[in-house]
N, C-alpha and C positions, 0 to 999 in steps of 0.2 A: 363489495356491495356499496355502492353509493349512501351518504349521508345525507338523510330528508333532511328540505331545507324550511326553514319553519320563519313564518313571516314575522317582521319585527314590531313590535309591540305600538300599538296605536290610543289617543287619546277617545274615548264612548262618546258619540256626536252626542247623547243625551243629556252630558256632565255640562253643568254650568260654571266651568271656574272662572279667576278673577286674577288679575296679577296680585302678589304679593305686597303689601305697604312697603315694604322695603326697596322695590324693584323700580325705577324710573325707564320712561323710552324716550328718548330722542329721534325722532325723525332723520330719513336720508333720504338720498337720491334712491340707494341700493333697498332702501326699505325700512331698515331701523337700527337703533343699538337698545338694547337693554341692559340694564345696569342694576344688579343687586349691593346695596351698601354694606347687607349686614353679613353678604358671604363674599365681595369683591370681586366675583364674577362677573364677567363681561361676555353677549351673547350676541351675534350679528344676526340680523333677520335680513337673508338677502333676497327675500320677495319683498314691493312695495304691497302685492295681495297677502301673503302670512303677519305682515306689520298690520294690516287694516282688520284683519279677523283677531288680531291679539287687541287690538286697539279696542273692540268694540265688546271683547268678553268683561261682564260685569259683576259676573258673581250671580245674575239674576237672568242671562238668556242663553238656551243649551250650544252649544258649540256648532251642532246642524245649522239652527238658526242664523251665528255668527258667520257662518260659510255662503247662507244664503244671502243675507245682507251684503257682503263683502263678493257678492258674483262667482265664487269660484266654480273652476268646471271641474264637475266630477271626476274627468283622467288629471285632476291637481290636488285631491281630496287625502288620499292616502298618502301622500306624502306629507302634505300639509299635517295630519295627524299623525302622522308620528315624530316629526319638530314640537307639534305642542303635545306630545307624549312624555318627550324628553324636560321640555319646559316646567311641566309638572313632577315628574320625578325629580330635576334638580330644585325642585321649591322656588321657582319664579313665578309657576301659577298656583294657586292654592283653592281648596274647595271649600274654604271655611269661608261664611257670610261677612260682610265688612261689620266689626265692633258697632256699638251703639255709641261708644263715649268717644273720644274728642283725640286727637290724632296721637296722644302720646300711647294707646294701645297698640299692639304689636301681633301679626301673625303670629300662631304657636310654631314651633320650629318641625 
């Protein structure tokens, strides 16, 4: 009997997250790098479209929104969400709001 095959976990178009304070991007031709200081992970974003919808999540507009800005086409959606699935899960994006105080504040872990 064949094993269901169960689709891979994707980020809620409604979540608003935010990169991490820790987390820098560098622009490329390829798209981008990101770069977390506080875990020395290094993440390549090889769409210039997945670089511009990470680029534009602020913490304050839902992920829908960020796809809508950024033009993507619906057959590039679910893939795309599930890069910033994994983005989240490894704590490069984060749901927590930006601090109030002054940059020496830190995402919780």
């Amino acid at each position: 009997m064949p094993t269901p095959v169960q689709a891979a976990p994707v980020l809620d178009v409604a979540a608003s997250p935010r990169l991490a304070r820790s987390v820098s991007v560098r622009p490329e031709r390829f798209g981008a790098l990101l770069y977390d200081f506080r875990t020395r992970k290094l993440m390549f974003l090889k769409s210039p479209r997945l670089a511009h919808v990470v680029r534009l999540m602020d913490g304050t507009t839902t992920v829908g929104d960020c796809m809508d800005r950024a033009e993507v086409p619906a057959g590039e959606r679910g893939p795309l969400l599930q890069v910033l699935h994994h983005l989240q899960r490894i704590r490069m994006l984060t749901d927590h709001p930006l601090p109030e105080g002054g940059p020496e504040e830190r995402d919780t872990p």
